[in-house]
N, C-alpha and C positions, 0 to 999 in steps of 0.2 A: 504494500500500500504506500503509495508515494502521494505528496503533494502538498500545497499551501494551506496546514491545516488554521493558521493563523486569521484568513482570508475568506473562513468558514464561520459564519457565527449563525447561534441557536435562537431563534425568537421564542425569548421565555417570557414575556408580558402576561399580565393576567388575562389580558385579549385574546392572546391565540393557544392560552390552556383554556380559556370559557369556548371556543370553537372548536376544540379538540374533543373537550369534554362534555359538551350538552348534545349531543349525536348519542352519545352511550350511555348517557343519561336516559334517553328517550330511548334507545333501543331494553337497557332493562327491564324501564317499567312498560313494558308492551310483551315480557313473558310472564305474571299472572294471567291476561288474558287467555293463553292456553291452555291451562290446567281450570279455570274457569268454565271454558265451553266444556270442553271434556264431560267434565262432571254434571253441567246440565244436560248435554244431546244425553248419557250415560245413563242420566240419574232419571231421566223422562222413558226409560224403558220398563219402567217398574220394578224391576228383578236387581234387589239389593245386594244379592251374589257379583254379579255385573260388576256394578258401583264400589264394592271390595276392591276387585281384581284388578282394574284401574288404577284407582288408590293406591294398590299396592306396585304392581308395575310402574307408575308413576314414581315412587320413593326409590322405587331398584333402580333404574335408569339414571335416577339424578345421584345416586352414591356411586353407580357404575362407571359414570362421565365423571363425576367430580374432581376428583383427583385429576382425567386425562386433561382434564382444562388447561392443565400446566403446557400442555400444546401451544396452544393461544397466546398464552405469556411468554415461554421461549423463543417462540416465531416470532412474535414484534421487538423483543429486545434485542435479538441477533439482528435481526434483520433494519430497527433503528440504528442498529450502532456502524453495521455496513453503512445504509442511508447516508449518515452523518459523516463515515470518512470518504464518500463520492464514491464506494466503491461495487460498483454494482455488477459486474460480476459474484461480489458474497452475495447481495439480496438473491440471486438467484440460484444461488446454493444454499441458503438459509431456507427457501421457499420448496427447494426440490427436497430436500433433506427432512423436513418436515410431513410432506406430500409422504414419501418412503414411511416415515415412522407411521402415519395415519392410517395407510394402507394393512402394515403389518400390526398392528394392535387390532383393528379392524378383524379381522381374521381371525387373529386368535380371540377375542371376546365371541365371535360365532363357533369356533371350535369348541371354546368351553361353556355354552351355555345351557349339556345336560346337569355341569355341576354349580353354574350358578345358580339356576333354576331350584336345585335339591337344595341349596344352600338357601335361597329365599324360603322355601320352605317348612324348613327347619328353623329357623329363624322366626319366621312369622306366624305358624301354625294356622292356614286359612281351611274354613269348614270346608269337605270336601267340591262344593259349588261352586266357591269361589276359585278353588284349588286348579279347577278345570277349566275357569273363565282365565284362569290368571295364565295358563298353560298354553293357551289358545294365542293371549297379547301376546306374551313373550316370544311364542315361537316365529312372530311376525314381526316384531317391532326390532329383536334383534340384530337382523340384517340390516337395521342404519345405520351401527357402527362403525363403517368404516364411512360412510358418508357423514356423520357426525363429525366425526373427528377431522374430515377432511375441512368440514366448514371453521373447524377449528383454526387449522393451518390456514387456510381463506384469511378468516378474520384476522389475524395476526399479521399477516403479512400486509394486510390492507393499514390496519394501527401505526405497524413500523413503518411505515411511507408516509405515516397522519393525514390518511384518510380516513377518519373518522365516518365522515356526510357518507359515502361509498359501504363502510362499515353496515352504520346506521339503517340504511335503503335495501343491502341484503339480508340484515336479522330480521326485519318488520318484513320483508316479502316472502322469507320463510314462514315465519309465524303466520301470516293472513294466507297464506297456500295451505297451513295445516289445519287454519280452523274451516274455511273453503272444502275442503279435500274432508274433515270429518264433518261437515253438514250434509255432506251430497254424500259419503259412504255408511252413513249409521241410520240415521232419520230418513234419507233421501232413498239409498239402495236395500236400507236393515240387515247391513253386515255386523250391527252389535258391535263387542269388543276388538272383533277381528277388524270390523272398519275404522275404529280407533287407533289402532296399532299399523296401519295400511297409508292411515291418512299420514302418519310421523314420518310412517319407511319413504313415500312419496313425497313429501316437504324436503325432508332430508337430501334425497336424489337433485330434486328439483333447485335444492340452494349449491351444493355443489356444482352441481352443471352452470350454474348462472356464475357462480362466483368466480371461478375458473375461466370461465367465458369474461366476464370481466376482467380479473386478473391481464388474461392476452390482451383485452383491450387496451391498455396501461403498458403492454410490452413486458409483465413482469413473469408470463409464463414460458419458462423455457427449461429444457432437461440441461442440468448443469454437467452431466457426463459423469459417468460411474464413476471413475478414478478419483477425481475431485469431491463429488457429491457422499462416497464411502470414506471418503480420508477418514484415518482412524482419530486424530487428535483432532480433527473437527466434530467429528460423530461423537464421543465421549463428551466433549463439551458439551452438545447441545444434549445428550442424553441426563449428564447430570446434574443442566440446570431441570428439565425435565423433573427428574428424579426429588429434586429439594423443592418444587415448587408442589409436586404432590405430596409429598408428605408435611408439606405443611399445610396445604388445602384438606386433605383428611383429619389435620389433627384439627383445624378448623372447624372441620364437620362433626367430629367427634365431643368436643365441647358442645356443642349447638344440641347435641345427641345426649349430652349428660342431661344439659340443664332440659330437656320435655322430660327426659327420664325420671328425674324426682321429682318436676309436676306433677305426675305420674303418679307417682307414688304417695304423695301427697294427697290424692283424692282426683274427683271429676270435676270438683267447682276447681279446684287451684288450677288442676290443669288447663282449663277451658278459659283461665283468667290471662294464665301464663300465654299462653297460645293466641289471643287475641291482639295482648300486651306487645308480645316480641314482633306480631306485623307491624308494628311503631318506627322499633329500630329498623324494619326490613325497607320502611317507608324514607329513614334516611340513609341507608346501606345503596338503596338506587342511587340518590344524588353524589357521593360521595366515593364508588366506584368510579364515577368519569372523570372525577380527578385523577386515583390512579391509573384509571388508564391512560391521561393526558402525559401524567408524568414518568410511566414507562415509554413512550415514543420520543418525548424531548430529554428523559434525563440519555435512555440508547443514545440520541442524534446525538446531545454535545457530548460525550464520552466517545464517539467513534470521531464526531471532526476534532479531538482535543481541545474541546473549546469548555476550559473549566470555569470561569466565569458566567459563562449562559448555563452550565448544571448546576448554577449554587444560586442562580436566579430562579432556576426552576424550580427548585428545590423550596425556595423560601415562598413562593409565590404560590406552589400548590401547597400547602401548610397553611398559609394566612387562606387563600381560598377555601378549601378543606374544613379550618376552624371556624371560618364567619359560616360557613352552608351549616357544621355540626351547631352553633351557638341560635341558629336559625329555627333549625328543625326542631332543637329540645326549646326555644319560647314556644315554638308553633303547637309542642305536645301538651307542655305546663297550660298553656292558652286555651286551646279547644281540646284536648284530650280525654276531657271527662262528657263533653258534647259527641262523642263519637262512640264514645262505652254507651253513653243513653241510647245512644241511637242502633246499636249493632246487639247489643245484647238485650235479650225478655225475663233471663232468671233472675230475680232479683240477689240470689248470693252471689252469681256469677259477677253481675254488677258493683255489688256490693268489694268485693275482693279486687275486682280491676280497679277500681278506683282507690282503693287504698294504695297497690303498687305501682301509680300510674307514675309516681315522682321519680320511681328508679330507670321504669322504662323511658323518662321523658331525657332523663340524664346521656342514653346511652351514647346517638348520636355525640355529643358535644367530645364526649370519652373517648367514642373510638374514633374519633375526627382524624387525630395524630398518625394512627397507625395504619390508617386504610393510602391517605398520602404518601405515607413509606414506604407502603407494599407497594405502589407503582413506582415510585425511586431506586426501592431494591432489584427490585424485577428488569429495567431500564437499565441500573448497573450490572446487570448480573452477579450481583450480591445474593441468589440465592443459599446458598449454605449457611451465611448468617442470620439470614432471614426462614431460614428452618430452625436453628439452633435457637435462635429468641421464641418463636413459635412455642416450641416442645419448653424451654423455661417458663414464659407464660401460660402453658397449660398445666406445667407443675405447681404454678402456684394457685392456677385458679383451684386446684385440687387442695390445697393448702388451705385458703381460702375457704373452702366451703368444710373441710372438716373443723376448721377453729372456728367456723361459725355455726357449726350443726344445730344449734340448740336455741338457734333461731330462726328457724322452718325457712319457711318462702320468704322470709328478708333474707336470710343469712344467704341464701340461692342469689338471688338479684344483687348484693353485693360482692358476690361469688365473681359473678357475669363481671360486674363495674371493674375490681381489680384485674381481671382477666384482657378486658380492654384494655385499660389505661395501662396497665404493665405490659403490653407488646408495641405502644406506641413509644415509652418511656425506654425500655432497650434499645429502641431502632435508634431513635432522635440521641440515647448516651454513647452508640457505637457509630454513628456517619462519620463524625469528624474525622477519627481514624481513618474510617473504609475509605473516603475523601482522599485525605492528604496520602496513602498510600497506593490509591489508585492511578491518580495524577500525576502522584511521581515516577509511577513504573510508566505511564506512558509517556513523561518523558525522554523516554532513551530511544530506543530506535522502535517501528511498527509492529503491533502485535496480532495484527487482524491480517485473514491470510488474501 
């Protein structure tokens, strides 16, 4: 990689992280709509076996992908940080390289889905009806795996170039293909379940083919050539940013997985309290992902054209961004929060209980404002391994947390949560400086991007 990296600068303004990030904004909050329809074309069939096996396919597919996500993120930081050294021959071995991994995951998630299947099972224990409904989704819906993951690499590579607006136009044309595609195959045809699961596998196809067809429109689809595209020290990178970014999205999921857990356990009103409560947080989780993504695409670009001044703009810009959106959301909760309990809930304990932990849930946003910024910093530096290791810290303490506060039920949970936030934001923001001046000074020496 040769060139005037001097003569490369990052537009890190709040301006063009608010146009990077209000595209992905909008495109998150346009996936409740899926799981929405679903459940009513589903739930209008009458057969509440059906409406299980949904549900529950539903949950298997988002813990299945979860993790692969880490796709998405590898792809636009590699391929930001090529971007940003002009080097695009890498974009286009970030992009095939990725393509490759999507394919083979893809594959083998259809290879093994007699023992995922046994494994939902066993796990879930559905009455035989549902057993057989859920048997019927899965053996259909599986086959989008590698189309899933492909849109994965899609969308990442479109991030890494900060096309966001491009981003934005193929998540919402997938989604409205799949609610489309399950109107006219369940209600329309009365394929049931199976047209449920037919409508995803068809979306799915449907967005790869578009996005890929885009991508060439852009110039960005081309086969980088085996030799270069298998390099072993290129492949290991991207494998083990891969690898750090899912295990810290499952250990992610797996918190999220404690806390309905001793809802749970706690009773049907707490849980139904809890479960309400946390759509809150999930309501500023949408706005505050599009920072991270902002600032994975610009913190990659200035770390590949060496321009460490536009990554420390970036960096302070989605932060102050990030904080004002969280400080936003929790007046917006504290404000009408208890207007939205009235209005969503009929039990009156259910009511009753959300409204007493409406102050923790209102908190959450402002808390994990910090860390969701970072995770798009880390991910952009490829800083993942640090950004797993604070993960797995943070989750030990929120386990800390909730045993020294056992003996105070559902507060002691919800403060569980708050330390669990604020302590993976509070890691990230005590270890940049370092990761910083150590970054920027190894690329001061000669080119490390091939």
């Amino acid at each position: 990689m040769s060139g005037d990296f001097r003569a490369r600068r990052v537009d890190a303004s709040p301006g063009r992280i608010l146009r990077l990030a209000v595209p992905m904004m909008l495109a998150h909050m346009t996936e409740p709509l899926l799981g929405l329809v679903d459940t009513a074309v589903i739930g209008r069939l009458g057969e509440a076996s059906l409406l299980g096996a949904v549900a529950i396919g539903a949950v298997l597919f988002e813990m299945l992908f979860w993790g692969l996500g880490s796709l998405r993120m590898s792809t636009a930081a590699l391929t930001a940080q090529a971007h940003g050294a002009g080097n695009d021959r890498e974009t286009v071995l970030a992009l095939s390289r990725a393509l490759l991994v999507a394919a083979v995951l893809g594959l083998v998630i259809i290879a093994l889905q007699a023992p995922i299947m046994a494994a939902t099972t066993a796990l879930m224990q559905p009455s035989p009806a549902v057993q057989a409904a859920l048997g019927l989704y899965v053996g259909v819906r599986i086959w989008s795996a590698p189309f899933a993951l492909t849109n994965y690499a899609v969308l990442g590579s479109l991030i890494g170039r900060g096309r966001t607006d491009l981003g934005l136009a193929l998540q919402v044309a997938i989604n409205l293909a799949k609610i489309a595609l399950t109107l006219l195959l369940v209600p329309g045809l009365g394929l049931g379940v199976a047209g449920a699961a037919t409508a995803t596998l068809l979306a799915e196809i449907l967005g790869a083919g578009a996005g890929l067809l885009l991508l060439r429109w852009l110039g960005a689809l081309q086969w980088g050539g085996s030799a270069d595209v298998l390099k072993p020290a290129a492949m290991r990178r991207m494998l083990a940013v891969n690898r750090d970014v899912a295990i810290r999205s499952l250990t992610l999921l797996a918190a999220f997985a404690f806390f309905t857990a001793q809802g749970s356990r706690a009773g049907d009103v707490t849980l139904a309290a809890n479960a309400l409560l946390n759509n809150l947080f999930l309501l500023g989780a949408y706005f505050l992902d599009g920072y991270a993504t902002a600032a994975e695409q610009l913190c990659g670009q200035a770390l590949g054209a060496r321009d460490e001044a536009g990554f420390r703009r970036t960096v302070r810009n989605a932060l102050a961004l990030s904080g004002v959106t969280g400080l936003a959301v929790t007046a917006l909760v504290f404000g009408a929060g208890a207007v939205f309990v009235d209005y969503v809930v009929a039990d009156p304990a259910v009511r009753d209980m959300a409204h007493h932990f409406l102050p923790y849930a209102a908190l959450t946003p402002l808390v994990g404002a910090t860390a969701f910024a970072f995770d798009g910093i880390y991910v952009g530096a490829t800083w993942t391994r640090a950004m797993r290791d604070l993960m797995l810290a943070a989750f030990a303490l929120y386990m800390a947390a909730f045993w020294l506060a056992g003996d105070l039920g559902n507060t002691g949970l919800w403060v569980a949560l708050l330390v669990f936030l604020g302590a993976r934001g509070l890691g990230q923001a005590a270890l940049y400086p370092r990761l910083a001046r150590r970054t920027f000074a190894q690329l001061a020496g000669p080119a490390v991007l091939a």
